[in-house]
Backbone and ligand atoms as CSV (ligand in chain L), in Angstrom:
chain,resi,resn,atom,element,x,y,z
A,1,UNK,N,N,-99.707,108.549,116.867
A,1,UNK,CA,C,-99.661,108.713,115.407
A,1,UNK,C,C,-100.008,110.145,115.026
A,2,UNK,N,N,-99.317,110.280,114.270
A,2,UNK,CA,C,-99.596,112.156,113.629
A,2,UNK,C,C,-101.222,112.039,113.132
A,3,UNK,N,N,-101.457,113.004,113.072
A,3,UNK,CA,C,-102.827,113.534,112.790
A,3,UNK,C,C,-102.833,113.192,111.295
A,4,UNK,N,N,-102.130,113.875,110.701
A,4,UNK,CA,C,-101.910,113.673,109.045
A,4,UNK,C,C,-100.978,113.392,108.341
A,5,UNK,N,N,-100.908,112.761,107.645
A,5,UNK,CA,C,-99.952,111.524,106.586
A,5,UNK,C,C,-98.631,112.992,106.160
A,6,UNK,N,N,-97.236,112.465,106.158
A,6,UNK,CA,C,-96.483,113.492,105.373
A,6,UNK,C,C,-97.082,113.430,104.016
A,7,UNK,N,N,-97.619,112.912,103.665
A,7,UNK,CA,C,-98.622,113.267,101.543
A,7,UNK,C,C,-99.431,114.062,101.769
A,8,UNK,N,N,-100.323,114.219,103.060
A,8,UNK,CA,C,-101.171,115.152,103.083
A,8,UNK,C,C,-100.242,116.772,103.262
A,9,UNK,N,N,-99.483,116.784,104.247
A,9,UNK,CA,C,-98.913,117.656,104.595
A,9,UNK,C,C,-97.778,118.455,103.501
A,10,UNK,N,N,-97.225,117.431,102.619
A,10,UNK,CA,C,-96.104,118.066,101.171
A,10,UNK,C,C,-97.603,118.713,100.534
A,11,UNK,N,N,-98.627,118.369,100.376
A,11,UNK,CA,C,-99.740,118.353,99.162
A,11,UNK,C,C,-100.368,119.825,100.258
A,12,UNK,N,N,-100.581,120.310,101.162
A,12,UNK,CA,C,-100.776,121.024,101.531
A,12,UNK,C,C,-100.226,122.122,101.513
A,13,UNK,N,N,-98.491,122.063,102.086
A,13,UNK,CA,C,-97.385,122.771,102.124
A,13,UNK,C,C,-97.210,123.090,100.833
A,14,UNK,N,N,-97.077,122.233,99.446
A,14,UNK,CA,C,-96.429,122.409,98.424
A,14,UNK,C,C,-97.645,122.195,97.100
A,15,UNK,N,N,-98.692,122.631,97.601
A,15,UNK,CA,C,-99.899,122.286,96.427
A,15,UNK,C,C,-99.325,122.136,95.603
A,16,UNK,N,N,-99.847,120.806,94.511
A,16,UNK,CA,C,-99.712,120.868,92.930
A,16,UNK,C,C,-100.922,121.704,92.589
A,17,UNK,N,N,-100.449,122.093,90.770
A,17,UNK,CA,C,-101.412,122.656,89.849
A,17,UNK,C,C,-102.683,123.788,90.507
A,18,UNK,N,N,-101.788,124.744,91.123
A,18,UNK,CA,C,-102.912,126.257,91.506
A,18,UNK,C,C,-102.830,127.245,90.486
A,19,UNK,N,N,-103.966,127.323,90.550
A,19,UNK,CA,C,-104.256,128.085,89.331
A,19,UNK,C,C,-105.305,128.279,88.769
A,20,UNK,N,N,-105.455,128.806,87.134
A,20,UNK,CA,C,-106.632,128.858,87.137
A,20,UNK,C,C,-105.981,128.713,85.384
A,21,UNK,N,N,-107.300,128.266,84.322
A,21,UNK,CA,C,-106.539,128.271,82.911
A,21,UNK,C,C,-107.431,128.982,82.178
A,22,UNK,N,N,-107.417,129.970,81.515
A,22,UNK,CA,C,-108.115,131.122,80.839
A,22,UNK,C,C,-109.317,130.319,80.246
A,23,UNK,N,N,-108.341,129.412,79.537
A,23,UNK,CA,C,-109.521,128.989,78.163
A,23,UNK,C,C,-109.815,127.640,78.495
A,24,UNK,N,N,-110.207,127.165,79.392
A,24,UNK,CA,C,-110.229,126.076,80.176
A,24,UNK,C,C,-111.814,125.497,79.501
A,25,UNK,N,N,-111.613,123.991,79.140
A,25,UNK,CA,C,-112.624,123.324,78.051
A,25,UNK,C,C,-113.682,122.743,79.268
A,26,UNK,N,N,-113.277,122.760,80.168
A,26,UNK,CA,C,-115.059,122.208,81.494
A,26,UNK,C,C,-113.931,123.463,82.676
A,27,UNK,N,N,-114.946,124.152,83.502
A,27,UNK,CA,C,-114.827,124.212,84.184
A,27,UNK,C,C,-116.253,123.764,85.629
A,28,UNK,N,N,-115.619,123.568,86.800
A,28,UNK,CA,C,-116.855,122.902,87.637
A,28,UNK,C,C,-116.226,123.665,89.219
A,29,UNK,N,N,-117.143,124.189,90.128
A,29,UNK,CA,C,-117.175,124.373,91.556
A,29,UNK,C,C,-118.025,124.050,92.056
A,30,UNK,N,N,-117.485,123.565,93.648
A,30,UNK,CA,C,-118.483,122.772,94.460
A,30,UNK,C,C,-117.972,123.361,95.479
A,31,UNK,N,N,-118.852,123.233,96.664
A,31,UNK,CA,C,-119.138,124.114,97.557
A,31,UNK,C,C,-119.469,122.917,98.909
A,32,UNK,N,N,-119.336,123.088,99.949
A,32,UNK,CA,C,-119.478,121.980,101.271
A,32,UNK,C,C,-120.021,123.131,102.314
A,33,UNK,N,N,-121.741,123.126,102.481
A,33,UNK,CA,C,-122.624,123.815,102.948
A,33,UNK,C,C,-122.470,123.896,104.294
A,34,UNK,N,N,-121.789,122.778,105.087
A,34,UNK,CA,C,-121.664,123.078,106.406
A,34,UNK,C,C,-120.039,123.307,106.719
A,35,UNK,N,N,-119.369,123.273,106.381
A,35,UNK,CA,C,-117.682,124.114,106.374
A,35,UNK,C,C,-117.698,125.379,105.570
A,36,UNK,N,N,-118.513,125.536,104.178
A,36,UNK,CA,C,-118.311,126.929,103.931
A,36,UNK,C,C,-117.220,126.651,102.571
A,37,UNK,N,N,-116.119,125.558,102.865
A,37,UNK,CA,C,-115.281,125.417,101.773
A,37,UNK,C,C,-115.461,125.217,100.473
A,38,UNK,N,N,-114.773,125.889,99.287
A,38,UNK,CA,C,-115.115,126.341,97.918
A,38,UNK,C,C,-114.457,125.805,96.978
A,39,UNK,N,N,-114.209,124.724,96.248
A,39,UNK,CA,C,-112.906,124.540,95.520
A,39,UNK,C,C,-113.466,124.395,94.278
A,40,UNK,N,N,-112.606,124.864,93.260
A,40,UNK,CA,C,-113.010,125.265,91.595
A,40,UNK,C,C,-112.083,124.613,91.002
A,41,UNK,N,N,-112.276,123.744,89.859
A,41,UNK,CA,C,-111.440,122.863,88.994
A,41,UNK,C,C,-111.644,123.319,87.807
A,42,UNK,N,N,-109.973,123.744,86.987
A,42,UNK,CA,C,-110.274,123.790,85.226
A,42,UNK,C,C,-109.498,122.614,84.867
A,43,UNK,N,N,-110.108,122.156,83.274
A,43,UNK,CA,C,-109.505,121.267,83.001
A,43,UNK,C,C,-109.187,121.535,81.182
A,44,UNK,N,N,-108.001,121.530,81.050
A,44,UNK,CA,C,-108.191,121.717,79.497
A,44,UNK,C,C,-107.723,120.055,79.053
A,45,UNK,N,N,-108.943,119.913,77.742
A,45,UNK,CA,C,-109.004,118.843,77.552
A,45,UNK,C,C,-108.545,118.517,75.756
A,46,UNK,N,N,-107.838,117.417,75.188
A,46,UNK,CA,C,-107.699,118.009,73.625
A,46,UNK,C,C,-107.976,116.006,73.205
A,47,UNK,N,N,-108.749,115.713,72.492
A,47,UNK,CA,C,-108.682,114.339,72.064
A,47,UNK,C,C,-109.238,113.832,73.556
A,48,UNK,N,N,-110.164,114.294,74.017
A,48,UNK,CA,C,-110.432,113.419,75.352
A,48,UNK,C,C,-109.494,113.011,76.312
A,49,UNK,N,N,-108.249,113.399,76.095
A,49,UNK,CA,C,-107.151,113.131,77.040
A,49,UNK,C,C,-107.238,115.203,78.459
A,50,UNK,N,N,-107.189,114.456,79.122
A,50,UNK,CA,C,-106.916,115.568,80.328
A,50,UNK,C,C,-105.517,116.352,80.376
A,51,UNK,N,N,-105.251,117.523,79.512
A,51,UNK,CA,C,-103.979,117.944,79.304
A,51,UNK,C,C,-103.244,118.802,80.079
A,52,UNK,N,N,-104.141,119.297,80.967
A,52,UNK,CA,C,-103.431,120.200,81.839
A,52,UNK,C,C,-105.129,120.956,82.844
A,53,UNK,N,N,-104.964,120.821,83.829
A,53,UNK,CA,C,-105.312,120.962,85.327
A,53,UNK,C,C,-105.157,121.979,86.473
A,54,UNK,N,N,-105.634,122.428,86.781
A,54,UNK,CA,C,-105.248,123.803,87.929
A,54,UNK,C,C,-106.736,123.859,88.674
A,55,UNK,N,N,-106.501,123.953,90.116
A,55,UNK,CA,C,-107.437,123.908,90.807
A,55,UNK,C,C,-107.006,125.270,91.641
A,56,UNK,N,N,-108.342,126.177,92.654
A,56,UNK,CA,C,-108.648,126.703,92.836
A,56,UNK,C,C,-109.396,126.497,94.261
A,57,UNK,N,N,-108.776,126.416,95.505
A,57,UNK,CA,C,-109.481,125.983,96.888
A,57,UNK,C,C,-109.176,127.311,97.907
A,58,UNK,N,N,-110.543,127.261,98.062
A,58,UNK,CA,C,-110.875,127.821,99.658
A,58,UNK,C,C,-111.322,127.248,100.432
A,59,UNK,N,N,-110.392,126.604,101.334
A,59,UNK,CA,C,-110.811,125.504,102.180
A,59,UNK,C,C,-109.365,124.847,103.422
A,60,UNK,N,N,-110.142,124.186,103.781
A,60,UNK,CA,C,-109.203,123.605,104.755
A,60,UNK,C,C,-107.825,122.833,104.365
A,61,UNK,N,N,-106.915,122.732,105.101
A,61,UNK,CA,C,-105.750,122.098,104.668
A,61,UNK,C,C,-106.225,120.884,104.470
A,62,UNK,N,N,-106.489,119.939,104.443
A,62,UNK,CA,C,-107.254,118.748,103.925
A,62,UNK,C,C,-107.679,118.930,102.503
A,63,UNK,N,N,-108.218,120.176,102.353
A,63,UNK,CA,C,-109.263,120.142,100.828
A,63,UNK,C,C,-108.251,120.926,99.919
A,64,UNK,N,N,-107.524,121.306,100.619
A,64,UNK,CA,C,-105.892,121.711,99.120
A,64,UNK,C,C,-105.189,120.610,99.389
A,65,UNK,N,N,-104.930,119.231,100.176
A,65,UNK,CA,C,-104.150,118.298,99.689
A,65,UNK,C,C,-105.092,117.604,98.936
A,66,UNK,N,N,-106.209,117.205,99.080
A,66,UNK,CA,C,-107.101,116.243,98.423
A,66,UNK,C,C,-106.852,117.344,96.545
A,67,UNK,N,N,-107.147,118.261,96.455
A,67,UNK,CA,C,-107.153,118.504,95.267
A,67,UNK,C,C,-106.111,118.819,94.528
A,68,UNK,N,N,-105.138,118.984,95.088
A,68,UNK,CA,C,-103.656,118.998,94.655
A,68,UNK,C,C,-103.380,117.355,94.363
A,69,UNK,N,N,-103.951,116.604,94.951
A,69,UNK,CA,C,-103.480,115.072,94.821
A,69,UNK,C,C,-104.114,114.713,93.304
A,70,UNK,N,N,-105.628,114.984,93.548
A,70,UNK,CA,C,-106.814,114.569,92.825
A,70,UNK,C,C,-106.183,115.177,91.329
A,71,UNK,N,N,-105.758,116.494,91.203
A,71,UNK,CA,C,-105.449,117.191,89.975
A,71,UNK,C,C,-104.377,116.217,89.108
A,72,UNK,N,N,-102.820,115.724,90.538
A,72,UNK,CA,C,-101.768,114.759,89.853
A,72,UNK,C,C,-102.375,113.420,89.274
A,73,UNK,N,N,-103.439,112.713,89.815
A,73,UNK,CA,C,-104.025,111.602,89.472
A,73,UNK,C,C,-104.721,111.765,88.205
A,74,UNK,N,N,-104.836,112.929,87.848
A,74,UNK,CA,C,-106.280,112.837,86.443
A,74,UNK,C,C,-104.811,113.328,84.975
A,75,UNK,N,N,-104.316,114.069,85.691
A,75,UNK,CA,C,-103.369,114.688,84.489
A,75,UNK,C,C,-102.841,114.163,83.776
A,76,UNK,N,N,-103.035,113.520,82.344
A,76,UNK,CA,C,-102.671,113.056,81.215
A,76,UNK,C,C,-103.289,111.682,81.284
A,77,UNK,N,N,-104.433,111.994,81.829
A,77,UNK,CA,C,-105.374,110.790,81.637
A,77,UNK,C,C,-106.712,110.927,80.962
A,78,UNK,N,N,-107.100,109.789,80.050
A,78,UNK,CA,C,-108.562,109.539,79.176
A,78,UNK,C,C,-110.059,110.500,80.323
A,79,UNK,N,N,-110.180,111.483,79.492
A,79,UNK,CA,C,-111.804,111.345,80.501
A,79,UNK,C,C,-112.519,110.267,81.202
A,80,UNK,N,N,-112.525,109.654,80.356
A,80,UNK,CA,C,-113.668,108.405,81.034
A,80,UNK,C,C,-113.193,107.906,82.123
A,81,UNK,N,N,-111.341,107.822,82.519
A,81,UNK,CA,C,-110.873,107.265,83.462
A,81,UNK,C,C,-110.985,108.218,84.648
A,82,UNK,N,N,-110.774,109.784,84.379
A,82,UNK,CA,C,-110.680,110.563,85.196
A,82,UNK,C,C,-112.612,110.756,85.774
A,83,UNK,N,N,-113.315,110.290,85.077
A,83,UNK,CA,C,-114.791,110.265,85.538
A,83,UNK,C,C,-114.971,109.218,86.978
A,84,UNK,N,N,-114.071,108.082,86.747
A,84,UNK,CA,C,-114.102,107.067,87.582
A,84,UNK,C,C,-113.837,107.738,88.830
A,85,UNK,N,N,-112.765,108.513,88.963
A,85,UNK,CA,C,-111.917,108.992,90.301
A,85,UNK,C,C,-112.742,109.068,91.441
A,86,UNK,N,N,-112.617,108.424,92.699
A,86,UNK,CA,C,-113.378,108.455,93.865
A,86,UNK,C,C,-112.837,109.492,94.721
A,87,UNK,N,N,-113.480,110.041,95.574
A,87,UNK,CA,C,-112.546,110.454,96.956
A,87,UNK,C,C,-111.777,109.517,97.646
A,88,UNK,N,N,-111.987,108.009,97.614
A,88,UNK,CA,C,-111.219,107.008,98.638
A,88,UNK,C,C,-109.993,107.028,97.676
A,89,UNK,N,N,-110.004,107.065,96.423
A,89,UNK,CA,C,-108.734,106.732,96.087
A,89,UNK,C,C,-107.858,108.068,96.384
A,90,UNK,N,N,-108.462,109.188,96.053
A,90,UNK,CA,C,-107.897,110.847,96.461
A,90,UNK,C,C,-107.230,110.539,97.876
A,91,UNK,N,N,-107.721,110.108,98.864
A,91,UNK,CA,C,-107.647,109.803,100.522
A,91,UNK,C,C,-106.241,108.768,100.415
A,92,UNK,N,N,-106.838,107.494,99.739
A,92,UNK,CA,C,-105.249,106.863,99.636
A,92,UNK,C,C,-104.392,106.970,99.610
A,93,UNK,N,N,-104.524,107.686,98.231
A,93,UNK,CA,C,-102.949,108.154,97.644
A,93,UNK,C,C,-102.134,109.508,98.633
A,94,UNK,N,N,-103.321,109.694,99.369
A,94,UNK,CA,C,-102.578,110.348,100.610
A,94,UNK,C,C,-101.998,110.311,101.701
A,95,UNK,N,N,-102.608,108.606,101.629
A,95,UNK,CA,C,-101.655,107.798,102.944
A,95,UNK,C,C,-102.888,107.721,103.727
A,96,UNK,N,N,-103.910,108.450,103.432
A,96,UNK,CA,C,-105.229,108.396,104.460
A,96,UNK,C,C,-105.202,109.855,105.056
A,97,UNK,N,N,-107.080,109.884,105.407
A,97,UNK,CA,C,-107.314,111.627,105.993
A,97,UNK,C,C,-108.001,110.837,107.268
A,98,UNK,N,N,-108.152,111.665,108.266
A,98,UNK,CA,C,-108.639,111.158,109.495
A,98,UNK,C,C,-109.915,111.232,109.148
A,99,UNK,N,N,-111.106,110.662,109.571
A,99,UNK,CA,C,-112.585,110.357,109.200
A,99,UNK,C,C,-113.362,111.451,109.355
A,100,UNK,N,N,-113.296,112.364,109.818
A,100,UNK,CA,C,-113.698,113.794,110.044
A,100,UNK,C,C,-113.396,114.738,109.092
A,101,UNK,N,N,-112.374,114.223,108.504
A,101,UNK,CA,C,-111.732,114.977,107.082
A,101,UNK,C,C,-112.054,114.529,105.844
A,102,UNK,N,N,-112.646,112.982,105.556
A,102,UNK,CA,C,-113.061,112.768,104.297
A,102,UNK,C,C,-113.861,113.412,103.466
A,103,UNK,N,N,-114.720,114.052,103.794
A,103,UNK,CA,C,-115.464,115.070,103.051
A,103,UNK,C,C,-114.709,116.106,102.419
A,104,UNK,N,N,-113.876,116.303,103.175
A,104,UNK,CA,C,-112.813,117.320,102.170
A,104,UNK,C,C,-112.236,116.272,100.862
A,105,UNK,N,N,-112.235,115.588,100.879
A,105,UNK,CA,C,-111.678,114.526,99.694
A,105,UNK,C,C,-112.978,114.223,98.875
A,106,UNK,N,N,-114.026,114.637,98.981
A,106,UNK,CA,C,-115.626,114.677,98.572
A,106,UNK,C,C,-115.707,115.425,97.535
A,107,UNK,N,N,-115.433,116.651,98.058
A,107,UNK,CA,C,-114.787,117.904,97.345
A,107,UNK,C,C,-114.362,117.859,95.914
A,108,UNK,N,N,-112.999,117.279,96.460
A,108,UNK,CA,C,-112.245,117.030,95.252
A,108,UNK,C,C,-112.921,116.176,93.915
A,109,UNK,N,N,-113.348,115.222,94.098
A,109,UNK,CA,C,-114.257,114.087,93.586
A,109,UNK,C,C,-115.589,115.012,92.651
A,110,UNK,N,N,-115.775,115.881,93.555
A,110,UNK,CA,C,-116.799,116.697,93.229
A,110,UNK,C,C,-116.665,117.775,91.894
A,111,UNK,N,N,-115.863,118.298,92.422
A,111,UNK,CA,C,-115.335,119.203,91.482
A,111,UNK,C,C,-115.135,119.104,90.257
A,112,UNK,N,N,-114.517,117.676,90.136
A,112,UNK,CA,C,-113.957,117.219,89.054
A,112,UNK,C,C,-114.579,116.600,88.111
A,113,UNK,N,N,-115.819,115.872,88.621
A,113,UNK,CA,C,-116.844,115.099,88.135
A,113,UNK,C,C,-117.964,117.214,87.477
A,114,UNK,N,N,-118.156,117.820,88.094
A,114,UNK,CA,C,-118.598,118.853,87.860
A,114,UNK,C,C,-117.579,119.546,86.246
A,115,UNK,N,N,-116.324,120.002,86.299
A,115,UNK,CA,C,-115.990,120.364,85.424
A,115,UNK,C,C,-115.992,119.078,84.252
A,116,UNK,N,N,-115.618,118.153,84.197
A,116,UNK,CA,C,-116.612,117.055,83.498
A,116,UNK,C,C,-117.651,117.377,82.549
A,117,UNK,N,N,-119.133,117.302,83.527
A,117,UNK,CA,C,-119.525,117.436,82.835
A,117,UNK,C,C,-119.796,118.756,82.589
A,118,UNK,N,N,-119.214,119.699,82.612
A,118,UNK,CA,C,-119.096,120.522,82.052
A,118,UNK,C,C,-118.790,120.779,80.702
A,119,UNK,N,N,-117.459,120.224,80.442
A,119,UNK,CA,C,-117.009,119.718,79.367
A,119,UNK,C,C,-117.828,119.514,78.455
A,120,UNK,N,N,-118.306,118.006,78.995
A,120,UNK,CA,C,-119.375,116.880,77.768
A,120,UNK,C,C,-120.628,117.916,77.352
A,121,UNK,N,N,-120.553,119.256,78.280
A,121,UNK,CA,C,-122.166,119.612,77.494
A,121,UNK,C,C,-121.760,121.113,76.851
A,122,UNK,N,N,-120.309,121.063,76.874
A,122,UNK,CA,C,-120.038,122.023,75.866
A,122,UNK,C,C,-119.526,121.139,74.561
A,123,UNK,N,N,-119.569,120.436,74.826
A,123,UNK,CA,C,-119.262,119.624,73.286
A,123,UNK,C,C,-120.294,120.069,72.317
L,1,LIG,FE1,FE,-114.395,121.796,104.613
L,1,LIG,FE2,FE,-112.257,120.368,104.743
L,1,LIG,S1,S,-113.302,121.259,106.387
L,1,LIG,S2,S,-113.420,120.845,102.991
């Protein structure tokens, strides 16, 4: 069996939403102390709906598919739903990361929950 899912590998090869958004309403970075990897999430937000997304990774091919995935899953969705978002579901919708790699899908989870509340305490 291949090492990694073709979802991981398009989401790697072909990141969604890189970038970064000037005026971005939460932004959040998280950091993974024993890899070193860096990934930064903006989120512009209007009526509590998630309107547009661009993430920002220094990290392993694992942690630009997890957040390229994680970014398509939240985009034009309610905050409160995008608060829910786990890493297992990030991992799923990827077909699965090998168990050594879930933490890169941690990341993502991380980030996002970070620009969050970011958000709520610039309200
Ligand atoms: Fe660090 Fe993947 S090895 S996030």
């Amino acid at each position: 069996m291949a090492l990694y899912s073709e979802k991981v590998m398009d989401h790697f090869r072909n990141p969604r939403n890189v970038g970064v958004i000037e005026d971005a309403d939460g932004v959040g970075q998280v950091g993974n102390a024993k890899c070193g990897d860096i990934m930064k999430m903006y989120l512009k937000i209007e009526d509590d709906i998630i309107t547009d997304v661009k993430f920002e990774t220094f990290g392993c091919g694992s942690a630009i598919a997890s957040s390229s995935m994680a970014t398509e899953m939240i985009k034009g969705k309610p905050v409160e739903e995008a608060m829910k978002l786990t890493n297992k579901a990030v991992a799923e919708a990827l077909d699965g990361l090998p168990a050594y790699k879930m933490h890169c899908s941690v990341l993502a989870e991380e980030a996002i929950q970070a620009a969050l509340e970011d958000y709520k305490a610039k309200k």
